[in-house]
N, C-alpha and C positions, 0 to 999 in steps of 0.2 A: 156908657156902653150898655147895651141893652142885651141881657143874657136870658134867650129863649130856647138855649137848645136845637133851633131849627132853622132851618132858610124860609122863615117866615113869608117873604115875597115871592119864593120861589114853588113854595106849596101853595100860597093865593092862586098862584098862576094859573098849577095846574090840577090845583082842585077846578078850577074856571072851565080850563079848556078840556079837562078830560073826565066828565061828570061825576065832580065828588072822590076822583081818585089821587091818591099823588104817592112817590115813591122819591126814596131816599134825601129826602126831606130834613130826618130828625140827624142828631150830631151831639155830641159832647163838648160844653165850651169848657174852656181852662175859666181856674178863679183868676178873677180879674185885678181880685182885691191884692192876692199874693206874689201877682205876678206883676202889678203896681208894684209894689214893695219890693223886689228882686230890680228893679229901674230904678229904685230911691225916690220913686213919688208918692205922696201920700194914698193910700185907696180905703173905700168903704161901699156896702153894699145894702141895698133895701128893694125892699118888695113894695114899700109902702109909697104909691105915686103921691101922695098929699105930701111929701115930706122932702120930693127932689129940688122945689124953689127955696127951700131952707138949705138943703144940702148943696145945691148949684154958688148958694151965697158966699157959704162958710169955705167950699174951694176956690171961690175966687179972693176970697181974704188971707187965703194960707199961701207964706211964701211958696212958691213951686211948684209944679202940677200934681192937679188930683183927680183918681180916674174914680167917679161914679160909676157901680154896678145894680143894674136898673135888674132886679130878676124878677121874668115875664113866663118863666116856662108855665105856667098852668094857664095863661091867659093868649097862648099863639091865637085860636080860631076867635076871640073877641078883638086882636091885633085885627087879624086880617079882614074883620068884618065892618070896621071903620076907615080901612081906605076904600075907597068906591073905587078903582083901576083892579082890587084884588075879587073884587066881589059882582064885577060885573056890570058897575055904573059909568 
């Protein structure tokens, strides 16, 4: 789960179409990791992208589901400047 705080596609959008502007965008996600754990699945969270095919492994090894929490908030506008649909390619 990718926790950025914001409708990430939805402010590409309209930083696009409304030059550089966007509005009600940002939001508050729940933890993901505690709120795995209130379902009885295992959860864990990292910032660190080198570390999710290690962590993607070790969930698929573990009896029962496990929700990775991928935390992106300081990286929304480099999110959105690598899909080309958000950025205007």
């Amino acid at each position: 789960v990718v926790k950025d705080n914001c409708l990430s596609a939805i402010k590409g959008s309209q930083v696009q179409a409304f030059a550089g502007r966007s509005v009600d965008v940002h939001m508050q996600s729940p933890d993901f990791v505690t709120l795995a754990h209130s379902f009885g699945a295992f959860g864990i969270s990292t910032n660190d992208l080198n570390s999710l095919p290690r962590l993607v492994q070790e969930g698929l090894a573990r009896s029962g589901p496990t929700v990775i929490e991928v935390r992106l908030q300081d990286r929304v506008d480099q999110m959105i400047s690598v899909i080309p649909w958000l950025h205007g390619e």
